[in-house]
Residue, then its C-alpha position, 0 to 999 in steps of 0.5 A: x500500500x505504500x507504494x500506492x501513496x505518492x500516486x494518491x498524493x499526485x491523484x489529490x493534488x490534480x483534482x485540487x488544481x483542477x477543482x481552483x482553475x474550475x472555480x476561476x473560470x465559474x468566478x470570471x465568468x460571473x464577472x464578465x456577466x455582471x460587467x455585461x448586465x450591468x453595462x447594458x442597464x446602464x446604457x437602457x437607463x440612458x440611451x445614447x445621445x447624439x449619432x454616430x458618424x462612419x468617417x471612413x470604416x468606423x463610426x465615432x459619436x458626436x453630441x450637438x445642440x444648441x443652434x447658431x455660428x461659430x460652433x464650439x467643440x469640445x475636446x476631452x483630455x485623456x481617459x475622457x468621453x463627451x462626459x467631461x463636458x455635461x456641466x458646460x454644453x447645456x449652457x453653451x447651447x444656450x447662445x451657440x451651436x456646441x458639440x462634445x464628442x468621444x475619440x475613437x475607442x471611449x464611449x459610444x465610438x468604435x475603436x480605430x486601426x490608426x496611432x492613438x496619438x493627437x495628430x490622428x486626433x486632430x484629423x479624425x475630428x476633421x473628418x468626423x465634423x465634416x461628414x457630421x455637416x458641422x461647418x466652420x468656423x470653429x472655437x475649439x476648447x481643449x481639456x488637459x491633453x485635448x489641448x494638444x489635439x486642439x492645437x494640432x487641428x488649428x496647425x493642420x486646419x488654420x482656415x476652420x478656426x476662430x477661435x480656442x480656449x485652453x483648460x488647463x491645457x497640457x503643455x508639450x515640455x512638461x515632462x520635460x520639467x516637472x521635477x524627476x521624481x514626478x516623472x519617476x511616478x509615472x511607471x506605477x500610473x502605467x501600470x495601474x492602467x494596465x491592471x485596471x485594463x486587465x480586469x475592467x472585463x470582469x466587472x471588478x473595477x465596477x463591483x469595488x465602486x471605481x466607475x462614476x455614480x452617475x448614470x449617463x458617466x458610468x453608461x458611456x466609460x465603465x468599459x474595457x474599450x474605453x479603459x483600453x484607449x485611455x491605457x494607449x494615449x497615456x503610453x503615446x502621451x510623450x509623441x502627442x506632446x512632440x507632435x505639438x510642440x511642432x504647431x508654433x504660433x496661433x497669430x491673432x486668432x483669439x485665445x482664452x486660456x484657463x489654468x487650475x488654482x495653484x492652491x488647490x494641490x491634486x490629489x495622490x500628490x507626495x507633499x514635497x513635490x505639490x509646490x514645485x509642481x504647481x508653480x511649474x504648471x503655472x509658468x507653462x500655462x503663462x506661456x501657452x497664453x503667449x501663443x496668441x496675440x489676442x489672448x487673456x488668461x484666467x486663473x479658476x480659483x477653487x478648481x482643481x485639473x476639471x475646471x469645467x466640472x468644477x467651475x463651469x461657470x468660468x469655462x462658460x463665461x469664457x466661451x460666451x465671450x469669446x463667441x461675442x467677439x468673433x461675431x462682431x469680426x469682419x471674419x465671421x461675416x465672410x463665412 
């Protein structure tokens, strides 16, 4: 009988090992059901708004309303959908035609073959707003690494714009001159995202409360897909960034930007680097109002990064002039 034992042992050990991968596979399979239900539920409770457009082999969502020229639209900074804007477009509707979208792979758009970088950005949006019928002129409003993607466009399309307004714009040297350790963090950012990629698909990161409370939030970017674009333009972030640091000058076109208030620190933050980042972020949105000749720069005091969730007030304000003044110009009267 004893001779019997070790092949007992090896007998236990595989149902064992058996019976934990079975129990895995039941788990995941859990997981992807609720994240499938759960999705779907949400996205009952609050349909899409807008349409989807095919710009050339796949279809990207747009948001319009409001009526009147120029259009203002509204581009996302990184790991945001058209959500990013629910505060502000309603009001802007009020006085001018606005619309939000979602880059390819966030929300309600498909996911696109080409480079997640902002020159791609840039022309997907051209392309989207025209086969969309949104005509020109344009002020475009760009959010943290859309201000990228904004002035990328107006290198690209200078005969499209009347105008731009930065918030909180991301500046093409700043990881130049954070200070290191910042820039060191950004190993254990990239592979939180990765982390978070891998287990969106089983609803983990919706079970543990990291989606939006909101509805209309969670609907549109408690996914894989949109968790997995995010994940891709963080990793093209430093090209995006060389791609627009090659745009130059804006001339006289109108410029508004508006920065963060220097104090109130982000979250996540070490202490010791909240000063020297800030005061950096500062100097570099100073410099982003000298691309302009007509430009003027508003520091959103009591708001964080998400000046348009938490002063939409002073991200419209901006708009509402700016529109002003543009349809007041000889310019405008000739489209």
């Amino acid at each position: 009988m004893t001779g019997n034992a070790p092949n007992l042992r090896s007998n236990w050990l595989s149902r064992f090992f058996i019976g934990l991968a079975v129990v895995a596979i039941v788990i995941a399979a859990a997981g992807v059901a609720y994240q499938t239900i759960a999705s779907t539920r949400d996205r009952r409770s609050y349909p899409m708004p807008g349409q989807l457009v095919d710009i050339g082999g796949y279809k990207l969502h747009i948001d319009c309303t409001g009526v009147g020229s120029p259009a203002v639209i509204l581009d996302s900074g990184l790991g945001d959908g058209y959500t990013s804007w629910r505060k502000v477009q309603p009001q802007i509707s009020q006085f001018s035609r606005v619309c939000s979208y979602d880059r390819a792979g966030y929300g309600y758009s498909d996911s696109s073959f080409r480079a997640r970088t902002s020159r791609v950005f840039a022309e997907e949006l051209h392309a989207l707003l025209h086969c969309a019928g949104v005509s020109p002129p344009y002020v475009l409003v760009g959010h943290s690494m859309g201000g990228l993607d904004v002035r990328i466009y107006a290198g690209l399309y200078p005969s499209d714009i009347a105008g731009m307004v930065l918030v909180d714009s991301s500046h093409p040297d700043q990881k130049k001159r954070f200070p290191p350790a910042l820039n060191d963090m950004e190993g254990t950012w990239l592979r939180e995202q990765e982390f978070l990629t891998l287990i969106m698909p089983f609803g983990i990161p919706r079970l543990m409360g990291f989606c939006a409370k909101d509805v209309d939030v969670r609907a549109a970017d408690c996914n894989f897909h949109s968790q997995r674009e995010a994940l891709a333009e963080l990793k093209s972030f430093n090209e995006s960034a060389n791609q627009a640091s090659t745009t130059g000058s804006l001339g006289a076109i109108p410029l508004a930007v508006l920065s963060s208030d220097p104090n109130r620190p982000e979250p996540d933050l070490p202490e010791d680097l909240v000063a020297p980042m800030n005061n950096t972020w500062q100097q570099m949105q100073e410099e982003l109002a000298q691309l302009s000749t007509k430009s003027t720069h508003v520091i959103a005091r009591n708001s964080g990064h998400y000046i348009q969730l938490d002063r939409p007030d002073i991200v419209v304000n901006a708009v509402d002039q700016m529109v002003s003044q543009i349809r007041k110009s000889p310019q405008h009267e000739a489209y």
